[in-house]
TORKEPA-739007 format. One record per residue (C-alpha): x, y, z; chain; residue number from 1. Coordinates in Angstrom, 3 decimals. Each point is the difference from the previous one (the first is absolute). Layout:
SITE       east      north         up   cadena   num
SITE          X          Y          Z        A   NUM
...
! end
This chain:
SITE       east      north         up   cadena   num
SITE     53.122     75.774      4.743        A     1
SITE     -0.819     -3.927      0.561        A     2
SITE     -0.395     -0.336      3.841        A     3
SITE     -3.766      1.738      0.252        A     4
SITE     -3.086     -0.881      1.673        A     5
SITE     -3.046     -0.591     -1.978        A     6
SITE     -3.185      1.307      1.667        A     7
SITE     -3.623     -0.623     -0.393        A     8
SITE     -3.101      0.321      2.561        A     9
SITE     -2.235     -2.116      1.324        A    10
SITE     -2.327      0.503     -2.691        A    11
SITE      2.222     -2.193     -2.791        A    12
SITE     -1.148     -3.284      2.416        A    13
SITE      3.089     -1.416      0.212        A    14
SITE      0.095     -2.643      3.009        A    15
SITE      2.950      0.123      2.023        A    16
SITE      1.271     -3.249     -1.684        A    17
SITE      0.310      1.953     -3.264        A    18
SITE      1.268      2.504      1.535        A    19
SITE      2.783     -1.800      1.735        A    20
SITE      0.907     -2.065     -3.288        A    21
SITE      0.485      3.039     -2.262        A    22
SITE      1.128      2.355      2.799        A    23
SITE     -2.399      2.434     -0.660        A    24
SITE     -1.125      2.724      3.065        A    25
SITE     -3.512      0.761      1.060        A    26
SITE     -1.478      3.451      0.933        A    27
SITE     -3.188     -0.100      2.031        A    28
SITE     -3.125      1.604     -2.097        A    29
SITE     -2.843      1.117      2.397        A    30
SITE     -3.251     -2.371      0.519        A    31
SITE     -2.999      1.624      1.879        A    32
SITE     -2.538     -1.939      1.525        A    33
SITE     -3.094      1.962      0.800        A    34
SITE      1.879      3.013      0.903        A    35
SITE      2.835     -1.491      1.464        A    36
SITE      3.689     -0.792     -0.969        A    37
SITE      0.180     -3.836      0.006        A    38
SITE      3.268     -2.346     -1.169        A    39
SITE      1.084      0.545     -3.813        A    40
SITE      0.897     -3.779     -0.490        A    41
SITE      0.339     -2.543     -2.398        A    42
SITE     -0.781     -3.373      1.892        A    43
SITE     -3.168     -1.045      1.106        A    44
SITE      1.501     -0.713      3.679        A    45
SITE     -2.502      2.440      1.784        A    46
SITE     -2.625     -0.503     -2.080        A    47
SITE     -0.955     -2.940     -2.632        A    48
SITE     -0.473      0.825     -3.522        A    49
SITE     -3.841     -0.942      0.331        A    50
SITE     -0.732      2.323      2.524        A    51
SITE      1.541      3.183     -1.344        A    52
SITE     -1.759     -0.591     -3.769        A    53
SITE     -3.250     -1.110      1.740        A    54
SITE     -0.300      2.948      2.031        A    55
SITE      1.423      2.589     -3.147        A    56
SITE     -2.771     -0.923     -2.245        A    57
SITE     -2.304      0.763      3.004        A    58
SITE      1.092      3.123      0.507        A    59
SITE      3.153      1.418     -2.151        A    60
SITE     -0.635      3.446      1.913        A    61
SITE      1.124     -1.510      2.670        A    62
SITE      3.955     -0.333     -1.347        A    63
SITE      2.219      2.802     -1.412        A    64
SITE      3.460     -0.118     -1.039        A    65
SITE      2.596      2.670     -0.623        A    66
SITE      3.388     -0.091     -1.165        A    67
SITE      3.394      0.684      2.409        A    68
SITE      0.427      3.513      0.274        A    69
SITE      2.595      2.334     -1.456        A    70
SITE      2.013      0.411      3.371        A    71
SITE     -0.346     -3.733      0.316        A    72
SITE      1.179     -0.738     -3.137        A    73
SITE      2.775      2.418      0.590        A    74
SITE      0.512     -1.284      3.161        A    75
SITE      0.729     -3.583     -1.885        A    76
SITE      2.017      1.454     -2.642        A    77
SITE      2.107      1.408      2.928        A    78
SITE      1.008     -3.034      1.767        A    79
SITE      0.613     -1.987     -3.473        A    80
SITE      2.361      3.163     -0.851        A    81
SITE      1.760      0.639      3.682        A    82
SITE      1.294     -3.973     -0.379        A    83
SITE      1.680      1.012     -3.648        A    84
SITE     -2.523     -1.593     -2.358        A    85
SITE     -2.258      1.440     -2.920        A    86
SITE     -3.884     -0.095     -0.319        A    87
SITE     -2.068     -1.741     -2.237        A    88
SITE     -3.480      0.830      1.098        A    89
SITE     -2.992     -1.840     -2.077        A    90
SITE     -3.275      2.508      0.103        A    91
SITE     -3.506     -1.078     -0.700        A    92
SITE     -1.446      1.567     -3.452        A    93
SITE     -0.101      3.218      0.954        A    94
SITE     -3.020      0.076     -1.926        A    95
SITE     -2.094     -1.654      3.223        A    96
SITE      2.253      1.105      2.627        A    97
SITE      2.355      2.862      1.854        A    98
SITE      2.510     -2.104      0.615        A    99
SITE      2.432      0.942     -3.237        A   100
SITE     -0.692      3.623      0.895        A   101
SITE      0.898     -0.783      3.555        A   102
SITE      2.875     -1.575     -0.606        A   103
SITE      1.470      2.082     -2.397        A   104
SITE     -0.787      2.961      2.476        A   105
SITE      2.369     -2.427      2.775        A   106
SITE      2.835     -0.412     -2.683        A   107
SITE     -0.007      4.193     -0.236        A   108
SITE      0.361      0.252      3.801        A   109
SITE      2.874     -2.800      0.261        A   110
SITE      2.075      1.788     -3.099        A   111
SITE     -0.401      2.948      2.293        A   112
SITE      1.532     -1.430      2.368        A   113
SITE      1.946     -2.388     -1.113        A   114
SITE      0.954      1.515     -3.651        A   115
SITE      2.085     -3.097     -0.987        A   116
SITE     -3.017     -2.331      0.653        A   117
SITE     -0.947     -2.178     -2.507        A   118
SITE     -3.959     -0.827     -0.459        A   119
SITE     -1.710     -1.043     -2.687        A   120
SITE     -3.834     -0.037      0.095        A   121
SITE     -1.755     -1.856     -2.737        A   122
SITE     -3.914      0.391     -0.587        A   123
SITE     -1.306     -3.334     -0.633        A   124
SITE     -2.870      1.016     -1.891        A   125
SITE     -1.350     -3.435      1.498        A   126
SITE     -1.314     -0.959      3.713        A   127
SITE      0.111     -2.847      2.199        A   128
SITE      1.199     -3.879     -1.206        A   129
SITE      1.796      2.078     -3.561        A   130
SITE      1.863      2.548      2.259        A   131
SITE      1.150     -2.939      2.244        A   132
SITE      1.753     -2.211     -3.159        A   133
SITE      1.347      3.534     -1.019        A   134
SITE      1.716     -0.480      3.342        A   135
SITE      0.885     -3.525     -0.570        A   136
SITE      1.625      0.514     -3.381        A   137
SITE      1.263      3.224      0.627        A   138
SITE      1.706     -2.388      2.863        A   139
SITE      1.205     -2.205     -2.632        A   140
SITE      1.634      2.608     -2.155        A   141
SITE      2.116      1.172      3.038        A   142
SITE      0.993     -3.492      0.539        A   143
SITE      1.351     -0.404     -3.626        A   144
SITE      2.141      3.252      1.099        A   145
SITE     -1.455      2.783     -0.913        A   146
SITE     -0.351      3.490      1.440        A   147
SITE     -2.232      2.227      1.634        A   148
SITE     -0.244      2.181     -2.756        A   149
SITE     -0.169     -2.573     -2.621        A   150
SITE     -2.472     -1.771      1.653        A   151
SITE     -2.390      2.847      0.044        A   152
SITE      0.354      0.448     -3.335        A   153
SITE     -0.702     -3.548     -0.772        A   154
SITE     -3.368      0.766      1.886        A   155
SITE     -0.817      2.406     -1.605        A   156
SITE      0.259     -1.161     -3.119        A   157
SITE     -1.522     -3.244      0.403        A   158
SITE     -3.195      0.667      2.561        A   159
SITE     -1.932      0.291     -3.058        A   160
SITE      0.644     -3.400     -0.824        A   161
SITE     -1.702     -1.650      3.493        A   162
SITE     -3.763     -1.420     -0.877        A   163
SITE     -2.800     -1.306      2.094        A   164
SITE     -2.008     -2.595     -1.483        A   165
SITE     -2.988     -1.382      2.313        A   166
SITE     -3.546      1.346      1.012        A   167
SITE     -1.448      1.532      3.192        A   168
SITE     -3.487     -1.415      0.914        A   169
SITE     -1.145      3.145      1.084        A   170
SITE      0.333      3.287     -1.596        A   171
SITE     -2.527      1.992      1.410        A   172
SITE      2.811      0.469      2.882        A   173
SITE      3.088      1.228     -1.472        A   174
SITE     -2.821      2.050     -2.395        A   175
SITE     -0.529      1.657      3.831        A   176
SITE      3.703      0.462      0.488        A   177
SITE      0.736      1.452     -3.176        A   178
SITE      1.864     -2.868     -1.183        A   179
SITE     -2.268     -0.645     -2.966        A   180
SITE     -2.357      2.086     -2.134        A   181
SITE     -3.094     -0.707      0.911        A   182
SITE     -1.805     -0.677     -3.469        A   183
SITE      1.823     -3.514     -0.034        A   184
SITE     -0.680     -0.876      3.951        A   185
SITE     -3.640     -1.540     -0.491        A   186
SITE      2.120     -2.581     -1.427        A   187
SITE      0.844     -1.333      2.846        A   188
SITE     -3.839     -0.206      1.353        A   189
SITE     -0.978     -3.126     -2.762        A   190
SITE      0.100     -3.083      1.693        A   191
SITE      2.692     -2.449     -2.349        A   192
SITE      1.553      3.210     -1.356        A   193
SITE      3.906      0.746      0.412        A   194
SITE      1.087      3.183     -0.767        A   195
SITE      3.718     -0.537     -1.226        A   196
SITE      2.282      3.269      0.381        A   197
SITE      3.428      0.970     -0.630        A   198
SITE      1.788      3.346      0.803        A   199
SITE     -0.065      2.663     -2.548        A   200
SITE      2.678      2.661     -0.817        A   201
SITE     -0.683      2.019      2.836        A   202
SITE      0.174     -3.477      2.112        A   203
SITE     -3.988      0.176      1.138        A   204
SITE     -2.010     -3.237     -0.326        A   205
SITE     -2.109      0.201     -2.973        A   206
SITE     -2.798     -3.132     -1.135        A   207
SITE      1.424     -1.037     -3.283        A   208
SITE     -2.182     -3.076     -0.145        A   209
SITE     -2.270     -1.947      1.418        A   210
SITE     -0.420     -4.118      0.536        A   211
SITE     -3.350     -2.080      0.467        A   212
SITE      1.170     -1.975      3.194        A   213
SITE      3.494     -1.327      1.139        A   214
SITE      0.988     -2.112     -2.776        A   215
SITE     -0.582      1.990     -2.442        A   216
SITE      2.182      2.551      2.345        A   217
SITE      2.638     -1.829      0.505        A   218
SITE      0.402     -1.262     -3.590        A   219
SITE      0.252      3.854     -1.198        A   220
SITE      1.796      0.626      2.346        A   221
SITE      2.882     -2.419     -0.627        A   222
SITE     -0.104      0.812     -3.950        A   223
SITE      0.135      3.918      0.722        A   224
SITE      3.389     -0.836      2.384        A   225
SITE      1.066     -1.573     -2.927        A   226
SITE     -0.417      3.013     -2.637        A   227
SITE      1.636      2.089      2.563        A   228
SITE      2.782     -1.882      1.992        A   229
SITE      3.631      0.582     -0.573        A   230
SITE      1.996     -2.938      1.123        A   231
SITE     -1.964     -1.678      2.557        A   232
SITE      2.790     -2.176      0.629        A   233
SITE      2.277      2.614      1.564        A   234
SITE     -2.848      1.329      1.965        A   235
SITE     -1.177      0.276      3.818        A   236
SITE     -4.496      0.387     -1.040        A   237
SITE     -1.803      1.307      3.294        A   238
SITE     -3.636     -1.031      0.262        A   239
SITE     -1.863      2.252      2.215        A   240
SITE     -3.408     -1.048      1.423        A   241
SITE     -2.585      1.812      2.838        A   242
SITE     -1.558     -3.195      1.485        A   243
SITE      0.111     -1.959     -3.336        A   244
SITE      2.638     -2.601      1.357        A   245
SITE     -0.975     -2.925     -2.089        A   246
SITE     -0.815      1.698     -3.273        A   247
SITE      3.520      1.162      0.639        A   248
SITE      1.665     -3.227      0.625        A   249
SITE     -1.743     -1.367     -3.206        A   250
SITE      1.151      2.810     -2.289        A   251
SITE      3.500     -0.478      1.860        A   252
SITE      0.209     -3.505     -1.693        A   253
SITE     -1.186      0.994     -3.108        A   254
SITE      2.418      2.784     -0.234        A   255
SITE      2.523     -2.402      0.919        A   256
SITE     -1.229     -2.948     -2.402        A   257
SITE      0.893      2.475     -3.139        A   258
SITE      2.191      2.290      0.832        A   259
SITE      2.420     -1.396      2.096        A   260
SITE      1.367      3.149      2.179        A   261
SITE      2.511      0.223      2.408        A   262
SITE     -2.576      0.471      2.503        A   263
SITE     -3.777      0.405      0.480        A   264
SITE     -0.505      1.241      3.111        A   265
SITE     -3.666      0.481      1.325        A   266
SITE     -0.547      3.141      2.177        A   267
SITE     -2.381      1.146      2.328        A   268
SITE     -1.488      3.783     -0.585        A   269
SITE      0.540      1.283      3.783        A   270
SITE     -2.181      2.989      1.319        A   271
SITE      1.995      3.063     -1.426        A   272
SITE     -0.762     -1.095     -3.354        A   273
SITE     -2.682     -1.851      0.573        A   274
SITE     -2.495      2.721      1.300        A   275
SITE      0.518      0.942     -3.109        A   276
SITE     -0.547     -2.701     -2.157        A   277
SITE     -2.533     -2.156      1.957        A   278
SITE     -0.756     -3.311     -0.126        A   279
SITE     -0.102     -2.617     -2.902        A   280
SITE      3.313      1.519     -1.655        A   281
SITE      2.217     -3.149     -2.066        A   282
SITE      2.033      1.227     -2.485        A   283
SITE      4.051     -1.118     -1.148        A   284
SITE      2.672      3.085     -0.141        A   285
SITE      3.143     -0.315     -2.459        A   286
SITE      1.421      1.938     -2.107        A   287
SITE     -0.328     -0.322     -3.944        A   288
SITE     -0.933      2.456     -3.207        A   289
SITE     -0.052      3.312      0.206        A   290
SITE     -3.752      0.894      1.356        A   291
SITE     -1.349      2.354     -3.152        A   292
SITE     -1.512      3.200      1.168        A   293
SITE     -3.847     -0.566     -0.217        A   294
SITE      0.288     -3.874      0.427        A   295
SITE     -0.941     -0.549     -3.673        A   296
SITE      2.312     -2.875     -0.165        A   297
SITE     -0.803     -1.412      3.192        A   298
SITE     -3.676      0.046     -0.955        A   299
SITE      0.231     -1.558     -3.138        A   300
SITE      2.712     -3.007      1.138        A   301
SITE     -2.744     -0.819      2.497        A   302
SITE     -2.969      0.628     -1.929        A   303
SITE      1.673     -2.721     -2.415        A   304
SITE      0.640     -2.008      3.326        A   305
SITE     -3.420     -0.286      1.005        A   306
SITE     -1.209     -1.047     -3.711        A   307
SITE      2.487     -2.502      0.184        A   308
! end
């Protein structure tokens, strides 16, 4: 089949410009604000980036996030179906979320239903910005003319291949959200220190590294892209950042400087990923190697990056 829908939620932070450009659908995750359900979005048109980060790191038990539902997810896989088209649904890493289970519980119901349906639901084994340029290039692969069922398979077998590179200035909070172990978070507490991470096989953010002040960041940071990047000329890079604009924009033209990509877009982390995350995340997304299970590689390419 090549007329399907491909399907993420609110949690890959994909602004509605993105969305629009690759024709890629958006399914509401659930954002709780001190008990109560408040707008899953990703703009800051209600409320400014500054204010939602600056109140988080006051009080992240204030904000909880869920994903959609399995009869909402069903409910989406319905209408995509009922209009003759097939289902590619991106899942965050089942490994920190419901949502894969959920939605392959929603594909059961449909094919219940509707046994000539055609679904495919890929576990991204990543979250937020990664799962989002899944999307993108999945988006890409259908436009070359591809199918449903080919592109799923070309998910699967390359979502192994999609890296973070950057550091989070604060670990102690994803160590709360059981995002990180927490024998690397105290990292984050030494003034001048960045803590650089990049997924591991199980696509969890693990500290491979970590840089004595920006420069030094930055300049391992660009050689480790470099160990690991396949053809960053025919590539769209996200960079994702949680209130770290201009160290954003800076590592934007860097990227750009030596790598020459299609496109570098910077991104926003918006509140379904970002209660998650908190503030002071910049790191690139793109897809390279083949991430080695332990991150021995990784760790030595950028313990050789920071000597450098």
């Amino acid at each position: 089949m090549t007329d399907f829908e491909i399907l993420v939620d609110t949690s890959a932070d994909l602004e509605k410009d993105l969305q629009e450009k690759y024709s890629i659908k958006m399914l509401i995750a659930h954002l709780v604000i001190d008990g109560k359900e408040s707008d899953s979005f990703v703009s800051w048109e209600t409320t400014s980036r500054e204010e939602f980060y600056s109140a988080l790191k006051a009080n992240p038990d204030r904000f909880k996030t869920s994903p959609p539902s399995a009869g909402e997810v069903r409910d989406a896989f319905r209408k995509i179906v009922s209009e003759g088209k097939g289902v590619l649904f991106l899942a965050l890493s089942s490994k920190i979320s419901g949502a894969y289970e959920f939605a392959c519980e929603a594909k059961a119901m449909v094919l219940e239903e509707m046994p000539d349906a055609k679904i495919e639901v890929i576990d991204s084994l990543r979250f937020g910005p990664a799962v989002g340029l899944m999307a993108v290039n999945a988006s890409k692969f259908r436009a070359a003319g591809h199918s449903l069922e080919e592109t799923a398979a070309e998910l699967e077998k390359t979502k192994n291949l999609y890296h973070q590179a950057g550091w989070l200035d604060d670990l102690s909070f994803v160590a709360k959200k059981g995002r990180i172990n927490h024998a690397a978070a105290f990292f984050g507490t030494l003034i001048g220190i960045k803590p650089i991470g990049e997924f591991d096989y199980n696509g969890l953010t693990t500290v491979i590294g970590k840089a004595k002040g920006e420069k030094a960041a930055y300049a391992a940071l660009l050689g480790y892209i470099e160990k690991t990047i396949v053809n960053p000329e025919g590539q769209v890079i996200f960079i994702a950042q949680s209130n770290r604009r201009a160290q954003a924009e800076k590592y934007k033209a860097m990227i750009e400087e030596k790598f020459h990509p299609l496109e570098v877009c910077v991104k926003d982390v918006y509140p379904t990923c970002g209660i998650n995350v908190g503030p002071g995340l910049m790191a690139a997304y793109y897809v390279g190697t083949p991430i080695s299970e332990g991150l021995e590689a990784e760790k030595q390419i950028l313990t050789k990056c920071l000597e450098g």
